[in-house]
VEXVEX-240706 format. One record per residue (C-alpha): x, y, z. Coordinates in Angstrom, 1 decimal. Layout:
REM residues N
site xx:X, yy:Y, zz:Z
...
//
This chain:
REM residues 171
site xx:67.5, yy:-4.8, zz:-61.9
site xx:64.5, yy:-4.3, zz:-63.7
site xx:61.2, yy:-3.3, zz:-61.7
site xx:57.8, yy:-4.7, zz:-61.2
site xx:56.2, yy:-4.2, zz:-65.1
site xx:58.9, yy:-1.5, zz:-65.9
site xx:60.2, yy:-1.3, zz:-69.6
site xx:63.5, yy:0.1, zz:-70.4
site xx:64.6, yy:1.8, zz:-73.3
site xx:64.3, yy:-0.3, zz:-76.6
site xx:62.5, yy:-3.3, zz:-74.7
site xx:59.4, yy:-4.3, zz:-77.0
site xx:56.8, yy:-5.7, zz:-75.4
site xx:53.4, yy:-7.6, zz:-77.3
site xx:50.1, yy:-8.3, zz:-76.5
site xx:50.2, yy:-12.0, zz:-75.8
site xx:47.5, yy:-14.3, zz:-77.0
site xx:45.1, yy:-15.4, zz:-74.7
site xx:46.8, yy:-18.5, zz:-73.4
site xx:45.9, yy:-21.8, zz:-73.8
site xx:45.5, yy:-24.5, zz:-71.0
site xx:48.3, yy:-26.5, zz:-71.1
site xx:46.8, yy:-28.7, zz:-67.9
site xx:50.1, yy:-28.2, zz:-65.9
site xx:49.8, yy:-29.3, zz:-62.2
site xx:51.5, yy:-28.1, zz:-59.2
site xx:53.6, yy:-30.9, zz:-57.8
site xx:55.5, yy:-28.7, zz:-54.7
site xx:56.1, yy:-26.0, zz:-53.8
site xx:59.8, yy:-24.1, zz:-53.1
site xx:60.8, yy:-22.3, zz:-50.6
site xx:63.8, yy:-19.8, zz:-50.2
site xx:64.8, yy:-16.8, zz:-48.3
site xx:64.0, yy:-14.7, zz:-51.3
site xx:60.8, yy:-12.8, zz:-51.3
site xx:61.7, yy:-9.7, zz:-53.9
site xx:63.0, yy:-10.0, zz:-57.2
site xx:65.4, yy:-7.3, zz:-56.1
site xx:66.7, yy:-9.3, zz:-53.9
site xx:67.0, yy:-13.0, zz:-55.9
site xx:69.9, yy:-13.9, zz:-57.4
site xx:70.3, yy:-13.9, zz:-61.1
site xx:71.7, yy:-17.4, zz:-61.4
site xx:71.6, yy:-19.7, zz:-58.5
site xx:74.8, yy:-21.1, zz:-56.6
site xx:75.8, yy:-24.1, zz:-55.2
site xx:77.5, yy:-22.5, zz:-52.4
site xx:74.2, yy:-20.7, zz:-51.9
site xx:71.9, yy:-20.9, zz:-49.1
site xx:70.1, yy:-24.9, zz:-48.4
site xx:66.6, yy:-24.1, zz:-50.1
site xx:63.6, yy:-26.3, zz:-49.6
site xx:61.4, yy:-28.2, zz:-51.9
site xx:58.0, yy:-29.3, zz:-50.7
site xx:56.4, yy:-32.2, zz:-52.7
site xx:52.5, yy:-32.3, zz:-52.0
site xx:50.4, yy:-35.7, zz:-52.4
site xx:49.7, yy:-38.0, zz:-54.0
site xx:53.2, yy:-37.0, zz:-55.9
site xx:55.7, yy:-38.2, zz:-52.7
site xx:55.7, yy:-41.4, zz:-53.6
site xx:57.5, yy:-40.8, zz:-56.9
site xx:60.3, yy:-39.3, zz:-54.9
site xx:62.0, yy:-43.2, zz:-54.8
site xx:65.5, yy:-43.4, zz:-56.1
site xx:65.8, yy:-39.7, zz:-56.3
site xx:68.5, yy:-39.9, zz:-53.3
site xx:70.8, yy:-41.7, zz:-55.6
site xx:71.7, yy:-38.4, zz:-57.4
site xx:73.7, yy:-35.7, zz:-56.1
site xx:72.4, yy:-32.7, zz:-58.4
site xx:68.6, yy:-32.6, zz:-59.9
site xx:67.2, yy:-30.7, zz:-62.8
site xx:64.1, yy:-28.6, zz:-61.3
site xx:61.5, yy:-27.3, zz:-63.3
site xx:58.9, yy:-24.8, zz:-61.7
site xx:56.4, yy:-21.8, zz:-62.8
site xx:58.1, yy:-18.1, zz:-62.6
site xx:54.6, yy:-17.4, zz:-61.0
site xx:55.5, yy:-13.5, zz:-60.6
site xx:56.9, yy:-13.0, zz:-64.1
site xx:55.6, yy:-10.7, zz:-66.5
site xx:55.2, yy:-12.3, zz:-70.3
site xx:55.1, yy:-10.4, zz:-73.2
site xx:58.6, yy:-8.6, zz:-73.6
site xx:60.1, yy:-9.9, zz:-77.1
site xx:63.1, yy:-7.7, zz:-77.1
site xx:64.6, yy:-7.0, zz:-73.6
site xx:67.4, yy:-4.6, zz:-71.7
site xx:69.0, yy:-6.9, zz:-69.1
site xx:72.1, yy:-4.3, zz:-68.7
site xx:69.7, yy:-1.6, zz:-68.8
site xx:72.3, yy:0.5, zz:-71.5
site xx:69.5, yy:0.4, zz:-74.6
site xx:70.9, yy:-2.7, zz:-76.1
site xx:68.7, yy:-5.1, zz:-76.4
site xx:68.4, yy:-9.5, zz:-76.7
site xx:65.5, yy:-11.3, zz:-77.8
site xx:63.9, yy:-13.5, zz:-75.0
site xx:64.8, yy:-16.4, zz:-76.1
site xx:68.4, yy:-15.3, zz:-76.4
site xx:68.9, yy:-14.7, zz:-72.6
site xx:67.5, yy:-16.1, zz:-69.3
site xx:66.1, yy:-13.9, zz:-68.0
site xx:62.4, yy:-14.9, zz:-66.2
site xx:59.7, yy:-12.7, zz:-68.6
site xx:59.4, yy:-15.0, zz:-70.8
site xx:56.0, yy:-16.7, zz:-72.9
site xx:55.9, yy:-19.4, zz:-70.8
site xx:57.8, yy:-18.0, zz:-67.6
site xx:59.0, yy:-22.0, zz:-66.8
site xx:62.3, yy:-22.0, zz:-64.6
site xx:65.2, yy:-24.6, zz:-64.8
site xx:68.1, yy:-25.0, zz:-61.9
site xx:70.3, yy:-28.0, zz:-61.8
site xx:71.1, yy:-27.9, zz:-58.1
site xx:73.0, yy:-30.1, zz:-55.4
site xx:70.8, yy:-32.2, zz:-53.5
site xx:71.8, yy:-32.1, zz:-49.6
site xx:69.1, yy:-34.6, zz:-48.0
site xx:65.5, yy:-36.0, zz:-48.1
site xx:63.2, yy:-35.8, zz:-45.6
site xx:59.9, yy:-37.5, zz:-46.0
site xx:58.2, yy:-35.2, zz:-48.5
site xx:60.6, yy:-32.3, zz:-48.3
site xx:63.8, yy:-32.4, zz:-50.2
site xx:66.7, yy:-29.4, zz:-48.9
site xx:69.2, yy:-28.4, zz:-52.0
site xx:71.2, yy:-25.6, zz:-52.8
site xx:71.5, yy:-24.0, zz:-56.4
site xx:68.2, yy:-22.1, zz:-56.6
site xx:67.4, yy:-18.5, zz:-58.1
site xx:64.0, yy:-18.1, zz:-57.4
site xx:61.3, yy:-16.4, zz:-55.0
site xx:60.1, yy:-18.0, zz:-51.6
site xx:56.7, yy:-19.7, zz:-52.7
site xx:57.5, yy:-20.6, zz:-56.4
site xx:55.4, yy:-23.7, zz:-57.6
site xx:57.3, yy:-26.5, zz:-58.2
site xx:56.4, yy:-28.1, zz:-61.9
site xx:58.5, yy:-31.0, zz:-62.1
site xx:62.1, yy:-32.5, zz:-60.9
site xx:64.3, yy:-34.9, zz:-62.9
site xx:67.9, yy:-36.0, zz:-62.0
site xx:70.4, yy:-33.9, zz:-64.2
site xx:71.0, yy:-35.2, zz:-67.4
site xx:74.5, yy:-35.4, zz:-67.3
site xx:74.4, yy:-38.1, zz:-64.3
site xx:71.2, yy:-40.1, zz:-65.7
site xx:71.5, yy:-43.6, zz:-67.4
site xx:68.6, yy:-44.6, zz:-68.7
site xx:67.2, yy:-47.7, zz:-66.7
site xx:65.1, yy:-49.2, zz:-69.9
site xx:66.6, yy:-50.8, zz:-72.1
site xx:67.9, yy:-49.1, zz:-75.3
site xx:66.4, yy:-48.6, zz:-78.2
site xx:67.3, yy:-47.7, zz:-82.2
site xx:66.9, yy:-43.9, zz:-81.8
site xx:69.4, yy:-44.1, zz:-78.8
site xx:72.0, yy:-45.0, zz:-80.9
site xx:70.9, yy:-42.6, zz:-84.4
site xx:73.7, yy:-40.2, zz:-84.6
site xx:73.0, yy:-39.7, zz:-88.5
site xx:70.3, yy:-37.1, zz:-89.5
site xx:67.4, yy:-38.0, zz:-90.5
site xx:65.1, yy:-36.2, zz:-93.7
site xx:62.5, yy:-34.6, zz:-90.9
site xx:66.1, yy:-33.1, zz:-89.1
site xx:67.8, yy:-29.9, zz:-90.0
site xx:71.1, yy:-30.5, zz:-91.2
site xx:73.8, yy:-28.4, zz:-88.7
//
């Protein structure tokens, strides 16, 4: 496990641009027995310990529905993250991955992602298990996962495009 700022051998690290205000907002805030990176799991479990997601106003009341799914994608802000590796060492044995080739949490834009299992709402404070994150982490955004949604609009021409188009890149 890699320590606070340390670089191990072959990691690459940049000097970042100054970055650019990209007029994120808080919308929560997590909480979990985690309070070290040392200590956080590399990828969270749904066995793992019932974690708790605090939504702040005036964002509670677009919890409505969210019960109806049993896992949610949650988005949040690696808050403690260094960002400016480019090559990294996550075996610590020299060899190294590009960022974007692993997932770890230095990254550019240190944004985190969890599907996890909802266990129960209550008022403002949703309890789930599946997270890999540090007690405190801001909470960006929540979604239900993918795999369970079906889109409530109705569709549209895109939804059904499975041909690619000039702008795409041809697999």
């Amino acid at each position: 496990m890699v320590r606070l700022n340390e670089i191990r051998e072959n990691e690459v690290a940049v000097e970042a641009p100054d970055p650019v205000d990209a007029h994120l907002t808080y919308i929560g805030r997590i909480k979990t027995p985690w309070t070290s990176r040392m200590e956080t799991p590399r990828q969270g479990r749904h066995d793992g310990p019932v974690c708790e997601i605090e939504i702040f106003e005036p964002w509670v009341a677009a919890l409505k529905g969210v019960e109806r799914f049993e896992r949610l994608e949650i988005l949040y802000w690696l808050d403690q993250s260094r960002r400016d590796l480019v090559l990294q060492s996550p075996a610590s044995n020299g060899e190294v991955h590009g960022t974007f080739s692993i997932r770890s949490p230095v990254r550019p834009n240190p944004i985190g992602t969890s599907i996890v299992l909802l266990d129960r709402i209550e008022g403002n404070r949703l309890f789930v298990r599946g997270f890999d994150c540090l007690d405190g982490t801001p909470l960006l955004d929540l979604k239900p996962d993918r795999s369970l949604f079906k889109p409530i609009a109705p569709p549209q021409p895109g939804d059904f495009e499975t041909a690619p188009r000039a702008h795409c890149v041809k697999a």
